[in-house]
LOVEXNU-262737 format. One record per atom (N, C-alpha, C, CB): residue in three letters; x negated, y negated, z negated. Coordinates in steps of 0.2 Angstrom, whole numbers, plus 2048, in hexadecimal, padded with zeros to 3 digits. Glycine has a CB too. Layout:
# LOVEXNU-262737
AlaXYZ/...
END
This chain:
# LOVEXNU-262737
Unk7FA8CD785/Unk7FA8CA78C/Unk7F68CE791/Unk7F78C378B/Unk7F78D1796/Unk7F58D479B/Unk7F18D07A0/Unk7FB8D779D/Unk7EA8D17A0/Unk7E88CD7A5/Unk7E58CF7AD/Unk7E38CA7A1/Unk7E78CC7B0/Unk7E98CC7B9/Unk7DF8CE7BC/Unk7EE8C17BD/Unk7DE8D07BF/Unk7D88CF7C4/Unk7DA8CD7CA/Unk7D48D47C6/Unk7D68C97CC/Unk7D78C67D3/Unk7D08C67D7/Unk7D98BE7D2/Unk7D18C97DB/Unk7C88CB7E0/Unk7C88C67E6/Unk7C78D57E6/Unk7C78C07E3/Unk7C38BA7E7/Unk7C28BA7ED/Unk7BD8B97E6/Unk7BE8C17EE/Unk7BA8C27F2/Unk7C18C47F9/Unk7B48C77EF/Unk7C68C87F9/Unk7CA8CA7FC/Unk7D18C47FD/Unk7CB8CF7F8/Unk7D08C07F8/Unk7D78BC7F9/Unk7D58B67FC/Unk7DB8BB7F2/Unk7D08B27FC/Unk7CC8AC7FD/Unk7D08A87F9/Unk7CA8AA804/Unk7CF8A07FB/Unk7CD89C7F7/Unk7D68997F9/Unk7C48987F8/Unk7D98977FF/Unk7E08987FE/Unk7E389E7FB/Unk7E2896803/Unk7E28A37FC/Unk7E78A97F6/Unk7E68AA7EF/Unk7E78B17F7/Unk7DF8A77EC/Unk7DD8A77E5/Unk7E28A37E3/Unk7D78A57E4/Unk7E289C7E4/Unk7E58957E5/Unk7ED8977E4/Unk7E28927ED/Unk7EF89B7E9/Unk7F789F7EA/Unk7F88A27E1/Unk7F78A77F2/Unk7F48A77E0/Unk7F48AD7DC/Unk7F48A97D3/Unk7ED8B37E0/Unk7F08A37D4/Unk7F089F7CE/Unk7F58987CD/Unk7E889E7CE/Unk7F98997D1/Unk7FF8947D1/Unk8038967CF/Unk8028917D6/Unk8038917CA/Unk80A8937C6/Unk80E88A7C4/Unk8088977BC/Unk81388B7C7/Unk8198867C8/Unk81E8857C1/Unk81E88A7CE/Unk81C87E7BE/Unk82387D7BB/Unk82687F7B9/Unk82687B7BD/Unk82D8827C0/Unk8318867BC/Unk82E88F7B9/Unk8388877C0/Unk8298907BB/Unk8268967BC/Unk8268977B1/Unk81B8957C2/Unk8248947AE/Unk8248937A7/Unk8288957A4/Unk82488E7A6/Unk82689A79E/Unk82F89B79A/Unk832894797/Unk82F8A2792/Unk837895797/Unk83B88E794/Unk83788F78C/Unk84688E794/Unk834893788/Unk833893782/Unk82D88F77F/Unk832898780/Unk829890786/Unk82288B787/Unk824885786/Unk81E88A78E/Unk82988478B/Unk82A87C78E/Unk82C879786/Unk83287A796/Unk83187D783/Unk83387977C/Unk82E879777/Unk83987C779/Unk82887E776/Unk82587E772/Unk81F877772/Unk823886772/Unk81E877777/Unk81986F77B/Unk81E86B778/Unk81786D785/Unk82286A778/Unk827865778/Unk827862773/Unk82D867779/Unk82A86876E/Unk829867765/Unk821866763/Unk82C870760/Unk81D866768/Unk815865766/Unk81585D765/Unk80E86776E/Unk81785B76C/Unk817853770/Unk81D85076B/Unk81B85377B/Unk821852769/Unk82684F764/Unk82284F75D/Unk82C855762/Unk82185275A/Unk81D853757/Unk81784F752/Unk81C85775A/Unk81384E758/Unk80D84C757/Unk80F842759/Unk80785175D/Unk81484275D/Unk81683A760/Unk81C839755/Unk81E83A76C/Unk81E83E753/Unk82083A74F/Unk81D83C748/Unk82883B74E/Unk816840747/Unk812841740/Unk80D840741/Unk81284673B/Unk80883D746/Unk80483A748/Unk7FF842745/Unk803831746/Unk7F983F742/Unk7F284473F/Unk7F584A73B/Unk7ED83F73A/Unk7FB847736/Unk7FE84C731/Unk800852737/Unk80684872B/Unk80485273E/Unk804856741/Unk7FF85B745/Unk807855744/Unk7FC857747/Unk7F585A749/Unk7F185F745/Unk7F0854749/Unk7F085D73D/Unk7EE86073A/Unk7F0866739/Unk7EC85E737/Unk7F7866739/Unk7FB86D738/Unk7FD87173E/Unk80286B735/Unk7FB870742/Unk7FB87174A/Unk7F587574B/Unk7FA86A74E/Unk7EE871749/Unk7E987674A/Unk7E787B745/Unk7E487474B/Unk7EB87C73F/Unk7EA88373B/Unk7F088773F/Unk7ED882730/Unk7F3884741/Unk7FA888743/Unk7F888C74A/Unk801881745/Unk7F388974D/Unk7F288B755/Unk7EA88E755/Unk7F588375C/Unk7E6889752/Unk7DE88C752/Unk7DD89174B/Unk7D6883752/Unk7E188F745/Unk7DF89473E/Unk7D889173D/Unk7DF89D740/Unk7D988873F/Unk7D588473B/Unk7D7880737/Unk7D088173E/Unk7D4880731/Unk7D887972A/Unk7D487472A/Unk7DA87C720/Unk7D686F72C/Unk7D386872B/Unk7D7865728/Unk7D1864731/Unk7D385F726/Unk7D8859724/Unk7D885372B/Unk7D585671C/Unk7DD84D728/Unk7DB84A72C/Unk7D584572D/Unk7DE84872C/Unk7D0845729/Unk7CC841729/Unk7C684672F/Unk7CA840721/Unk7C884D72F/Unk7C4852733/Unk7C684E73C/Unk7C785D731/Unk7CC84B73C/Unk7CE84C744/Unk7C9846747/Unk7D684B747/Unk7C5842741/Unk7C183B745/Unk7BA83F745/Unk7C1831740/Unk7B683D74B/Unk7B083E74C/Unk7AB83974A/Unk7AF83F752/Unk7A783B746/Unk7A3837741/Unk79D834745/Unk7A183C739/Unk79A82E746/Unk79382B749/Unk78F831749/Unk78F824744/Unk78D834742/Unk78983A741/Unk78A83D747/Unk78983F73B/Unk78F842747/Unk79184874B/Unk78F843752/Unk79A84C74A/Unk79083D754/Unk79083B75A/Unk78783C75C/Unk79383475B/Unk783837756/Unk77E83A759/Unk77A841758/Unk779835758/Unk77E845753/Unk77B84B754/Unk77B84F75C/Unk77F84E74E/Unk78184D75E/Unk78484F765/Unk77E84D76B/Unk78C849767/Unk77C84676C/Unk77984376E/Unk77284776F/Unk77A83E76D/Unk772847769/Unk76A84B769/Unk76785376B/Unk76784A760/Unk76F856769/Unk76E85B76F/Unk77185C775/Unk76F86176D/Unk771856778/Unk77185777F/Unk76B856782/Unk776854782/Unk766851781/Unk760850782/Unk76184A785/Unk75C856785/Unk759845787/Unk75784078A/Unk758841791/Unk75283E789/Unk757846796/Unk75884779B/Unk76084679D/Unk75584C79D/Unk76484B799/Unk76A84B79A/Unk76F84379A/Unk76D850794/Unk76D840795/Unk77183A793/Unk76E83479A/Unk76E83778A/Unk76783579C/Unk76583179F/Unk76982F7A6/Unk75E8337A0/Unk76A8367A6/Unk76D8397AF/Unk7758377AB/Unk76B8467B2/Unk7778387A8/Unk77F8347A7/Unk77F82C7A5/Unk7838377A1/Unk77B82B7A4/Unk77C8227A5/Unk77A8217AC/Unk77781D79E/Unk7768247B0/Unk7728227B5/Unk7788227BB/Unk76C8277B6/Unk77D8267BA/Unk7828297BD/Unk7888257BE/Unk7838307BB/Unk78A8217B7/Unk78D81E7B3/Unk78C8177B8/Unk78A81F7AB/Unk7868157B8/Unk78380F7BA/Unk78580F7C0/Unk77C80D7BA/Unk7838157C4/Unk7838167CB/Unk78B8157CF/Unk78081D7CC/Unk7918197C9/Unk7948187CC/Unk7998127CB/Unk79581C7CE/Unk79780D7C8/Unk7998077C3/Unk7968037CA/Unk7948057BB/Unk7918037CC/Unk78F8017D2/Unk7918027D8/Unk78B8017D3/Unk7938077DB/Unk79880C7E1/Unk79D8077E1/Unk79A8147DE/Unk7A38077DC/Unk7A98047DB/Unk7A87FD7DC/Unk7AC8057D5/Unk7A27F87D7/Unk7A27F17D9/Unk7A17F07E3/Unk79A7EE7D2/Unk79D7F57E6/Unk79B7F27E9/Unk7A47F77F0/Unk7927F47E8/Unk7A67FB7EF/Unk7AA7FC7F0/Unk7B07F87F1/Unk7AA8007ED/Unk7B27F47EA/Unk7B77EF7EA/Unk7B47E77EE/Unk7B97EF7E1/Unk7AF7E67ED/Unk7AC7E27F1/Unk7AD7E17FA/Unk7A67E57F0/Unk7AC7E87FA/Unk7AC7EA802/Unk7B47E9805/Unk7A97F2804/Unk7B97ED7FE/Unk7BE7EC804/Unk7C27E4803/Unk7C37F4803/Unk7BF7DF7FC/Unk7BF7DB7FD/Unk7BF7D8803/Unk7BE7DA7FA/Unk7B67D6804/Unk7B77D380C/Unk7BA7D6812/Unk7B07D280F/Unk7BC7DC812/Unk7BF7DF818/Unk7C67DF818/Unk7BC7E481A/Unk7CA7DA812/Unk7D17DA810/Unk7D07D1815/Unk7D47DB805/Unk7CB7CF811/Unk7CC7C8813/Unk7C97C6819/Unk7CA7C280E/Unk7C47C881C/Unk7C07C6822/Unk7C57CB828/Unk7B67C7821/Unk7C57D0829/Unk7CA7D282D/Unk7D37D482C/Unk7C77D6831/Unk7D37D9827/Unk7DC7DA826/Unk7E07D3827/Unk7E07DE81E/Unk7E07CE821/Unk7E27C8822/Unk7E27C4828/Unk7E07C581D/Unk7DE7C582E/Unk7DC7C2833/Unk7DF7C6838/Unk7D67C0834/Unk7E07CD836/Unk7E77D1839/Unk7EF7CE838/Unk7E77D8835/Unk7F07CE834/Unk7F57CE830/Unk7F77C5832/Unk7F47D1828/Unk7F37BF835/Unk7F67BA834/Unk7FA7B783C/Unk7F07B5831/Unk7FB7BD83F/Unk7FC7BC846/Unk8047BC845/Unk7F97C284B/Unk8057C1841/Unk80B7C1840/Unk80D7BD839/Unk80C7C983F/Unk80A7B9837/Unk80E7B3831/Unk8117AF833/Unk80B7AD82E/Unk80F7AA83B/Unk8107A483C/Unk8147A5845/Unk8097A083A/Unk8167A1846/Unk8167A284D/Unk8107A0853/Unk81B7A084F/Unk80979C84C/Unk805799850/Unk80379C857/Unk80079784D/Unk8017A3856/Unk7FD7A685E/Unk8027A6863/Unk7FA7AF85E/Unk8087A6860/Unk80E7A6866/Unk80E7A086A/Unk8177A7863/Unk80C79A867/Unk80B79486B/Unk80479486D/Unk80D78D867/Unk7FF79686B/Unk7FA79786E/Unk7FB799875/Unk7F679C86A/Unk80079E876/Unk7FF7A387D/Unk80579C882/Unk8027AE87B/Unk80A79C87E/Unk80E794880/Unk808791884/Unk81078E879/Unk80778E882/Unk801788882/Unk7FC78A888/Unk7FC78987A/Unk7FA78F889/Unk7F679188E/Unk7F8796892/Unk7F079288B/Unk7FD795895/Unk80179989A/Unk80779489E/Unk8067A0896/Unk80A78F898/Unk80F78D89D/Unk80B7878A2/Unk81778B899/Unk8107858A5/Unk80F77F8AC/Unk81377B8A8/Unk81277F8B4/Unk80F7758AE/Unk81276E8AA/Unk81976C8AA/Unk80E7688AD/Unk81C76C8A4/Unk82376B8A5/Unk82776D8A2/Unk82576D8A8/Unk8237758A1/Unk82777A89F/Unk82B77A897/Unk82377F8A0/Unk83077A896/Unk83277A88F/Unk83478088C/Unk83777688E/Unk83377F886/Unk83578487F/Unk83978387A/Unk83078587C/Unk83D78887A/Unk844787874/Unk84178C870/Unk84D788876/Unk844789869/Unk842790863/Unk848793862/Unk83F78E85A/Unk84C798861/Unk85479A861/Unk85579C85D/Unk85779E864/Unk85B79985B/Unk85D79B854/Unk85679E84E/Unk8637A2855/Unk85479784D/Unk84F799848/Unk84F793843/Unk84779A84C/Unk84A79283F/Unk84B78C83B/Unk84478B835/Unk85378D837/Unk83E78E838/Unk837792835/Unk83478D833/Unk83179783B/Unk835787837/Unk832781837/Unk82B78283A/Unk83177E830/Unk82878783A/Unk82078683E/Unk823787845/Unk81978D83B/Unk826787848/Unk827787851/Unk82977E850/Unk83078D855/Unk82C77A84C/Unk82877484C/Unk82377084B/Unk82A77184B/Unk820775846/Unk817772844/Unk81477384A/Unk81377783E/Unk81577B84C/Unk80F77D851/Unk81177A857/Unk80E785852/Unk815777859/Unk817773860/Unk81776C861/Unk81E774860/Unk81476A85B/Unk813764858/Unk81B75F85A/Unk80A76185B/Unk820763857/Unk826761858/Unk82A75E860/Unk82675C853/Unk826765864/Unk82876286B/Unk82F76986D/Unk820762873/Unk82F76F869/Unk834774868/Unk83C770867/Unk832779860/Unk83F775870/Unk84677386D/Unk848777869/Unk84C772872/Unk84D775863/Unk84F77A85F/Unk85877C862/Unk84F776857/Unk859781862/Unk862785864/Unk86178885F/Unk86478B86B/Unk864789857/Unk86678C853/Unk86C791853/Unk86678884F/Unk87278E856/Unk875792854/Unk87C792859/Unk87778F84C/Unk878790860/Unk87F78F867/Unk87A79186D/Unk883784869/Unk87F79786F/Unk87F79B876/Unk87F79587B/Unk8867A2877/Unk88379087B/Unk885790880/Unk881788881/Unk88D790880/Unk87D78887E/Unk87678287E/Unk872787881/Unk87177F875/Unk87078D87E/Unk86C79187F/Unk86E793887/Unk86D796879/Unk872793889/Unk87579588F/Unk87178F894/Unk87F79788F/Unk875787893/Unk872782896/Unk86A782896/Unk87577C894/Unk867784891/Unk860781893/Unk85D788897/Unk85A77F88A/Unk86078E897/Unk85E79489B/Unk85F78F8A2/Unk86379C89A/Unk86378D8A5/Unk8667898AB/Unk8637858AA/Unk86D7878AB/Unk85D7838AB/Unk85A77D8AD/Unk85377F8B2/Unk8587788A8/Unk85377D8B6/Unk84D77D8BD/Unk84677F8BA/Unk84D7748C2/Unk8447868BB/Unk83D7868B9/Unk83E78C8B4/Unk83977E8B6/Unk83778E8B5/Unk8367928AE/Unk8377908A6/Unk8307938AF/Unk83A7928A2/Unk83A78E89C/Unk837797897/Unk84478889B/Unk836792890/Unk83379688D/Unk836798886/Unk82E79588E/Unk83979D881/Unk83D79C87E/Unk8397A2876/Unk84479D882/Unk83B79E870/Unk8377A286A/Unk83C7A5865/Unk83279E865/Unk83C7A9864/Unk8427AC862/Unk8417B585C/Unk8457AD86A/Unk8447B4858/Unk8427B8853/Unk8437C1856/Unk8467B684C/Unk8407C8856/Unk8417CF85A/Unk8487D1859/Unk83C7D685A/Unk84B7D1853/Unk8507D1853/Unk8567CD856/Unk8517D184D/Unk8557C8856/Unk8597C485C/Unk8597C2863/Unk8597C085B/Unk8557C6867/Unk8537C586D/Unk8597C986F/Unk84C7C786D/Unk85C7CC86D/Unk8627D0871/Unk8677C9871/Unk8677D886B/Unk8687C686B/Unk86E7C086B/Unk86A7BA870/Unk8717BC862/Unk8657B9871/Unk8617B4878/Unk8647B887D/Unk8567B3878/Unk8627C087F/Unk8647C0886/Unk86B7BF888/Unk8617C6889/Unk86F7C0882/Unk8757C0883/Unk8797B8884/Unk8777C287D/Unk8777B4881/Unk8767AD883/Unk8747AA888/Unk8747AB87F/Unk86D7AB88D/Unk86B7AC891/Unk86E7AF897/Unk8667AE88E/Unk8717B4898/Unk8757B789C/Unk8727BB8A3/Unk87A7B289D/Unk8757C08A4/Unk8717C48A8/Unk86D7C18B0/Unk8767CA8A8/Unk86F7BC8B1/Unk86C7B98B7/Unk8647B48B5/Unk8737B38B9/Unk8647B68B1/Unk85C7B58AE/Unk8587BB8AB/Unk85C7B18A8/Unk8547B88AC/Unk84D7C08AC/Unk8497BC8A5/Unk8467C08B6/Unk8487C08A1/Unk8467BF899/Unk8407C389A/Unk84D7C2892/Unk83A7C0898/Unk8347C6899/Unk8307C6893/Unk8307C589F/Unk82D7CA88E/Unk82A7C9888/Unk8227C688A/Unk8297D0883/Unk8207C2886/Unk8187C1888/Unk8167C287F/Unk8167B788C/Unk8117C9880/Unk80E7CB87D/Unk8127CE876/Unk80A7C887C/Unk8157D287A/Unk81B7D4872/Unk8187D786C/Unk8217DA875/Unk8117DA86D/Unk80F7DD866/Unk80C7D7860/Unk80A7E3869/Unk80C7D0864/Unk8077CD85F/Unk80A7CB85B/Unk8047C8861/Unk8107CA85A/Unk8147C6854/Unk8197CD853/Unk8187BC856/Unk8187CE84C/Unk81E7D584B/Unk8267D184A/Unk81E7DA843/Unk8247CD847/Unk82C7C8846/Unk82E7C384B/Unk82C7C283E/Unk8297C184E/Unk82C7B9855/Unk82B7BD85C/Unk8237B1855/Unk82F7BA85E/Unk82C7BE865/Unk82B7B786B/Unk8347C586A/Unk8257B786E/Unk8297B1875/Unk82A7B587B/Unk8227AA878/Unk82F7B187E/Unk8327B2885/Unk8307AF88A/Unk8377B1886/Unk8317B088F/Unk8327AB897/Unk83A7AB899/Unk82E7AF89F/Unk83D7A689B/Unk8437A789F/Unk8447A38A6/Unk8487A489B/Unk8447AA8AA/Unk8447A88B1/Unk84B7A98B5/Unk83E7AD8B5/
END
């Protein structure tokens, strides 16, 4: 095997990055099969493969009782890495065991105290009657169209005319004296103006607040 230098110092840190990529297909196909028969292998002779694997590739003979690490060797392990070392990995361990708790915490309350208080403008059509409610004059009525949500009668406290499914209702209540006010899903607001008919003037109020409802004016 021939091996490459690469001068850091000349290529920087995107051409090193370039010069050490090696792609998928970049691989001889003899690799890819030889992993393959590894992963085959080891998924169908479990330890009996392993062990024949590492005389085969390290020209080390174990058995399988060599591939489990024994309590000894664990604390032998332990005891040379030292008290300082271990101290600073549990400490770290803790720290960031705490990071995450307090992490998931945070974006708990800021799922429930504001996204969800984002996000409920667009559940219901309540703010749409909200703005109803404190805009129109006395008098003024509201049809829901072609809808059937049930909350434009909750929130109306069942004073919503309902036109589900006739232009030509929808046409008469457009034709009545006064401003009237109409709720109507964005996709369907082409079939309201259409029904409505171009001698009326259709005007959104607040169209960004509800992504699915829209309200109107019809003058």
């Amino acid at each position: 095997m021939k091996l490459r230098r690469l001068e850091t110092a000349a290529l920087g840190v995107d051409g090193v990055a370039r010069a050490l990529d090696r792609p998928p297909e970049s691989v001889d196909a003899a690799i890819h099969r030889s992993v393959e028969d590894i992963l085959a292998a080891v998924r169908a002779r479990g330890d009996a493969a392993l062990v024949e694997l590492t005389e085969r590739y390290d020209r080390v003979r174990i058995g399988p009782e060599g591939l489990r690490v024994t309590a000894a060797e664990l604390d032998a392990a332990e005891h040379q890495v030292g008290a300082a070392t271990l101290a600073a990995l549990r400490n770290s361990r803790t720290g960031l065991v705490g990071s995450l708790g307090a992490l998931a915490l945070g974006f708990a309350l800021w799922f429930s105290w504001s996204h969800w208080v984002d996000l409920s403008h667009h559940w219901t059509q309540r703010d749409l009657f909200w703005r109803y409610y404190d805009r129109r004059a006395p008098g003024e009525p509201i049809v829901a169209y072609m809808m059937d949500w049930k909350g434009e009668t909750f929130y109306s406290k069942n004073t919503v005319k309902q036109i589900k499914d006739s232009p030509a209702r929808m046409a008469a209540f457009a034709n009545l004296p006064g401003r009237k006010w109409a709720l109507v899903e964005h996709p369907r607001l082409g079939l309201l103006r259409q029904a409505v008919g171009a001698d009326h003037r259709i005007e959104q109020v607040d169209r960004d607040l509800n992504v699915k409802f829209v309200l109107v004016t019809i003058d």
